[in-house]
N, C-alpha and C positions, 0 to 999 in steps of 0.2 A: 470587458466581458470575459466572464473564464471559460476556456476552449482547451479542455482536454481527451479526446477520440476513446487513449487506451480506458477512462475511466466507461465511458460507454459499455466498452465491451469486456470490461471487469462484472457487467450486469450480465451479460450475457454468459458469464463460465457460474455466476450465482444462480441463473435460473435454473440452468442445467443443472448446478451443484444440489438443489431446493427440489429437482423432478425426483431425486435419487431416497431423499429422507421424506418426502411426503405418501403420507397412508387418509386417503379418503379423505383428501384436502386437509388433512391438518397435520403439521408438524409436529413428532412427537417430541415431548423434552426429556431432557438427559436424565438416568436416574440417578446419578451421582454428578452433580454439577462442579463437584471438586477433584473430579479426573480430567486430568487432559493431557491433550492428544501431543504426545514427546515425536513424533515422527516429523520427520521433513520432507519435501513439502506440503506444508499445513495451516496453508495463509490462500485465501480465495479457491488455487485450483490446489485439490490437495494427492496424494500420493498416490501416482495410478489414475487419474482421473483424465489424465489424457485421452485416454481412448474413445470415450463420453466424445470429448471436442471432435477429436477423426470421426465420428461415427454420427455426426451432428451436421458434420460439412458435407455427409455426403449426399443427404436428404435435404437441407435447406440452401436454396441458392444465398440467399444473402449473409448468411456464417460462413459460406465458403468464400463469397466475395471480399466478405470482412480479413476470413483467415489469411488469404492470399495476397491481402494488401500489407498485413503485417509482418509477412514475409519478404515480401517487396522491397518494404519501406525497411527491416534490418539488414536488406542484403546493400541499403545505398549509404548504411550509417559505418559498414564497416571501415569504409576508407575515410570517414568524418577525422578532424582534429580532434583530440580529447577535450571536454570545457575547459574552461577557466571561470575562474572568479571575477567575474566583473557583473559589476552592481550599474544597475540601472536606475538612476537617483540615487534610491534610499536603499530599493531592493534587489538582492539577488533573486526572488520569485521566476524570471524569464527562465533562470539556468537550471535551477532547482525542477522546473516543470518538463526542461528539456532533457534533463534527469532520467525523470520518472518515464519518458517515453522511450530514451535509449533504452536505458534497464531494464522494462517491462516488456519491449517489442522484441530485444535480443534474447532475454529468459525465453518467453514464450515458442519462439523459435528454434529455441535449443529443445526443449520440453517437445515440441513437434514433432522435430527433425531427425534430432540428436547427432545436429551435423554441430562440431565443434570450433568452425570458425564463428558462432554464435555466441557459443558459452566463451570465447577467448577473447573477444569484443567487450562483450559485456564486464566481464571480469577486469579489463582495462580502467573501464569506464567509471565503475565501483571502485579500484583503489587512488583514483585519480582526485575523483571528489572525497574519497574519505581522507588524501592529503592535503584539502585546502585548511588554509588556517580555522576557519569556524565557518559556517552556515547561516550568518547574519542574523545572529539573536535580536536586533530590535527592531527588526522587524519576523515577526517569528510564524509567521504564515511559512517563510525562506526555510525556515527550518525542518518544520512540521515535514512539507512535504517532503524535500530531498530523505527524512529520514524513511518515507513512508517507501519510495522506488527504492533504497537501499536495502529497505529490508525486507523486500518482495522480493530483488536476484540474490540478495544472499538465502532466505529460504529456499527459492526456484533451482538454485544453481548449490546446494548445499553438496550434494553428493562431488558435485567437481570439484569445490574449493580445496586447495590445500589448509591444512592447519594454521601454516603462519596467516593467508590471503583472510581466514575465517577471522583468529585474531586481531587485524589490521580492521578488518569490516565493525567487527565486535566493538572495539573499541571507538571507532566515531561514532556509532549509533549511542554509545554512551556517551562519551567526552563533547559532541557537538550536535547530539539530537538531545538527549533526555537531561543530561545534570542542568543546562542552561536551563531548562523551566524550572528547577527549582531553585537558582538561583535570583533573588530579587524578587518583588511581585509582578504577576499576570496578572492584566483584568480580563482577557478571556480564559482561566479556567474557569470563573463561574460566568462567563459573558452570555448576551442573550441575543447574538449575532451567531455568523458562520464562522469565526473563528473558534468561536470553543469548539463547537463539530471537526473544524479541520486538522484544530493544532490536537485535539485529543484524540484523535482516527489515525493519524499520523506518527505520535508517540506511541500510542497502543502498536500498531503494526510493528516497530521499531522492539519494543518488548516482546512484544508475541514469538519474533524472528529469535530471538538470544535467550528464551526465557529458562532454556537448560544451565546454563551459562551464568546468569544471574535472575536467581531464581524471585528474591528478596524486593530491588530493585523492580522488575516485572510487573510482580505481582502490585505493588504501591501504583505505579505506572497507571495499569488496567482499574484498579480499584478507586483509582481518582477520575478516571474519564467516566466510571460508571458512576460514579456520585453526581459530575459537573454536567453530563451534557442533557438531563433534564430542564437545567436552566434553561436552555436554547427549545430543548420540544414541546416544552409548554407554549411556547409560541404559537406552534400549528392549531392552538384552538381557537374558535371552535369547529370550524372546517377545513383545515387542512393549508391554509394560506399562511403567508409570510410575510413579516413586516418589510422587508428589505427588496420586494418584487421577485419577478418568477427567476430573473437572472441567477440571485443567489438564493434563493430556492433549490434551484438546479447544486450550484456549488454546494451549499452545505450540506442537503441533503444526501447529496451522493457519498459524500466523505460518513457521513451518519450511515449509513445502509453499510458500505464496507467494512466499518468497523464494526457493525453489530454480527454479519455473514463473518467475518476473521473472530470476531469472540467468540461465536457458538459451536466454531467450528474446533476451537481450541479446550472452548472447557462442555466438553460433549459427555 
């Protein structure tokens, strides 16, 4: 069963994100859908939007409960070892996931706080796994996600990185998130499972984070998950169920919703 907390409350900075752009329950769309948004941070919570979060915790008790545990739980990661690469079976998936929660609960906290034993945690943690040898391409769920927490603290934490730590980041999100899918064939880029949702919400994020950087690259990236991951939504018809049960329902769906809030939010 997949059990990830921060993806939960990636819904909860969307809702908030969605109170901000809605006029009379509808969302307006961009008038030029071929602008986008060059500012950092610009991936779920975007520049400035913190306040939105502080100003959310102080009227709902359970945002505040949520907030507080995420602070909690990066104040006990600071003294953590850094991961390692060790595969379980086949897959790295465990550490990849553990990834995503270091990286996401530290950013967040930095973003809160702007206490900096957060953003120097984090930033550990980011070039530690961008020094392992690869990200375990066969099985590429492994991939997908570590690229997705990578490039959620390198946008989160963009203003703190140094140029070279930016560089180092830059490049495994290319070298061991995105060039592996295009090498060899995927049956889930056009799959009709959760992996196409995952592995393409996961490179998209990856692109979206560097897209100044590599512009060319990026844009293919984003333009290939928007072709592929109808294959998988045609599924929910014709009411909204899933072949695979609620469990991964849950999983791909949510990787589906983050990628679609990080694309609109990008080409606005």
């Amino acid at each position: 069963m997949y059990r990830l907390p921060l993806l939960l409350f990636s819904f909860v900075i969307i809702i908030i994100g969605c109170s901000k752009k809605t006029v009379n329950g509808a969302t307006p769309k961009p008038e030029n859908p071929d602008v986008v948004n060059n500012e950092h941070p610009r991936i779920l919570l975007l520049k400035n939007e913190e306040s939105q979060i502080l100003q959310s915790i102080t009227s709902d008790a359970l945002l505040k409960k949520v907030h507080d545990v995420m602070l909690a739980e990066s104040d006990k990661m600071i003294s953590l070892p850094v991961l390692e690469r060790v595969l379980t079976g086949r897959r790295l998936l465990g550490v990849s996931r553990e990834a995503i929660r270091r990286i996401f609960f530290l950013s967040y906290s930095w973003r809160m706080t702007k206490n900096d034993k957060y953003y120097l945690r984090a930033q550990q943690e980011m070039l530690n796994v961008s020094n392992f040898t690869d990200w375990n391409p066969s099985h590429f769920l492994d991939v997908a996600e570590m690229t997705l927490g990578l490039a959620i603290g390198y946008d989160w934490l963009y203003e703190k990185l140094s140029p070279e730590t930016r560089k180092s980041i830059q490049s495994a999100i290319i070298k061991k998130g995105i060039e592996p899918s295009y090498i060899g064939s995927h049956w889930w880029i056009k799959g009709t499972n959760n992996w196409n949702q995952v592995c393409h919400a996961g490179l998209s994020f990856g692109a979206l984070a560097i897209y100044e950087n590599y512009k060319d690259t990026s844009e293919m990236v984003m333009k290939r998950a928007v072709e592929s991951l109808p294959y998988v939504t045609n599924m929910y018809n014709p009411d909204g169920a899933y072949p695979e049960g609620y469990n991964y329902w849950g999983y791909g769906t949510t990787f589906n919703v983050l990628f679609i809030d990080a694309y609109e939010n990008f080409k606005r």
